[in-house]
C-alpha positions as CSV (number, residue, x, y, z in Angstrom):
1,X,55.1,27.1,-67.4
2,X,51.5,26.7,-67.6
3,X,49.4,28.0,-64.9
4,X,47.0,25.8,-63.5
5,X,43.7,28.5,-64.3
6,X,45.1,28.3,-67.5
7,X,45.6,24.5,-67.5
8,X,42.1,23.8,-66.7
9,X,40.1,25.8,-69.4
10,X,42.3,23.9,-72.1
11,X,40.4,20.2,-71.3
12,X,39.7,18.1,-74.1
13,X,36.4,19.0,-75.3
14,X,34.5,19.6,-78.3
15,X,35.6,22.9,-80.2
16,X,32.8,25.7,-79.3
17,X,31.6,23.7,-76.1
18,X,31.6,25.1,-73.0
19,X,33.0,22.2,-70.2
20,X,29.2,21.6,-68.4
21,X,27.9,21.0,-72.1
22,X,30.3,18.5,-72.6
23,X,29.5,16.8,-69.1
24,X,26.3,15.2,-69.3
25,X,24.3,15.5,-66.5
26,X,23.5,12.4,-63.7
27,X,21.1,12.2,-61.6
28,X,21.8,11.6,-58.0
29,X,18.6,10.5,-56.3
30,X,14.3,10.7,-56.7
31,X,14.5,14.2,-56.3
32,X,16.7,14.5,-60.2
33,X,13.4,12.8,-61.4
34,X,16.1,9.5,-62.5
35,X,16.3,7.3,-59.8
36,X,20.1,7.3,-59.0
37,X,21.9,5.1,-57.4
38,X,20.5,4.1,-53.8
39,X,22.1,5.9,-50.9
40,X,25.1,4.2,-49.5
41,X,25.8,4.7,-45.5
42,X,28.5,2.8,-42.7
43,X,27.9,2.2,-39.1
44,X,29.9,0.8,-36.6
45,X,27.0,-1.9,-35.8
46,X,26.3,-3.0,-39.6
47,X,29.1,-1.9,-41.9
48,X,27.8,-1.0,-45.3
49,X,24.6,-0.6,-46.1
50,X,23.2,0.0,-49.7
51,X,19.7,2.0,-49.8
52,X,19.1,1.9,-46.0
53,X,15.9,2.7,-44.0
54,X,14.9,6.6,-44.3
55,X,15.7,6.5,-40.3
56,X,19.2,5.0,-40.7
57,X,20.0,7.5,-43.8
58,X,19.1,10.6,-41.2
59,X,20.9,9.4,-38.3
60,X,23.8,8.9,-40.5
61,X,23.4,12.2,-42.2
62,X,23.5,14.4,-38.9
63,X,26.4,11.9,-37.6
64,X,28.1,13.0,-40.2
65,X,26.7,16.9,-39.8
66,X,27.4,16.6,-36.3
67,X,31.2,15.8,-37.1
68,X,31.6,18.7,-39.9
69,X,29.9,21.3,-37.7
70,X,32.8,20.7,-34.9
71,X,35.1,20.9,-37.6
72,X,34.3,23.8,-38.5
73,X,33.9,25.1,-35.1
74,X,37.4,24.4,-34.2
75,X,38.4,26.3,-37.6
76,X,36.4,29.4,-36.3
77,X,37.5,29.4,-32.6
78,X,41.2,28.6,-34.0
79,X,42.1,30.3,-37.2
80,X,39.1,33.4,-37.8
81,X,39.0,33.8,-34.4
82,X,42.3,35.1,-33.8
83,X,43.1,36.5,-37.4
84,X,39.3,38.5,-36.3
85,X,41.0,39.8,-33.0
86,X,44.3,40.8,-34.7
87,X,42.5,42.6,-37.3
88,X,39.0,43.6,-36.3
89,X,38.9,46.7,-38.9
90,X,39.6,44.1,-41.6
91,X,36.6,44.1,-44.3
92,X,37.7,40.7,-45.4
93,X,37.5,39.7,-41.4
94,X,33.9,41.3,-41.0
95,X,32.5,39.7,-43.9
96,X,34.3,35.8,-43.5
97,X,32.7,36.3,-40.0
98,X,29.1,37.0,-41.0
99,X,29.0,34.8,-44.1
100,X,30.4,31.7,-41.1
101,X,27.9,32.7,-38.5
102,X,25.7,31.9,-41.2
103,X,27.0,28.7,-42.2
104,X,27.3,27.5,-38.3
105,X,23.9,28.7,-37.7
106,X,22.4,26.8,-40.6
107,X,24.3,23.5,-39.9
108,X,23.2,23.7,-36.3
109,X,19.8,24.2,-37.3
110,X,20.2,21.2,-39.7
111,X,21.4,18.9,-36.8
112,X,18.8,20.0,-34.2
113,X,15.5,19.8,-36.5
């Protein structure tokens, strides 16, 4: 049996190439220097909308923040939490803690600017 690790280095791809040569790259908005493709958001009120107003693209953006960061809230206050309390000598514990606070912090500073 093949693991997968294994599984995914063998990809079909020119001899020699490493995979992210073989994958050209795309550009995903102005800031890739290409264009892209325009920025595609859904709201209750209008549905779809293809390359909305810079205003609508934010307030959909930290919707969308806003829901992730309670996510992962509810991940922190119910599975590191209690593995953290069980554990609290744990170096694996002390760092997922501190590299989370980090994330949490940086998404709530996101949301709130």
């Amino acid at each position: 049996m093949v693991s997968a690790r294994r599984a995914s280095r063998s990809l079909a791809r020119p001899a020699g190439h490493r995979l992210r040569a073989a994958v050209p790259a795309r550009s995903v908005g102005p800031a890739g220097g290409g264009g892209g493709p325009p920025a595609l958001i859904w709201t209750t009120a209008d549905g779809y909308q293809l390359g909305a107003e810079p205003a609508a693209l934010q307030a959909y953006e930290r919707g969308v923040l806003t829901g992730k960061l309670a996510e992962f809230r509810r991940f922190l206050t119910g599975t590191v939490a209690p593995h953290a309390a069980s554990h609290p000598g744990d170096k694996w514990v002390k760092h997922i803690i501190a590299q989370l606070n980090s994330i949490e912090s940086t998404l709530d500073l996101v949301i709130s600017s």
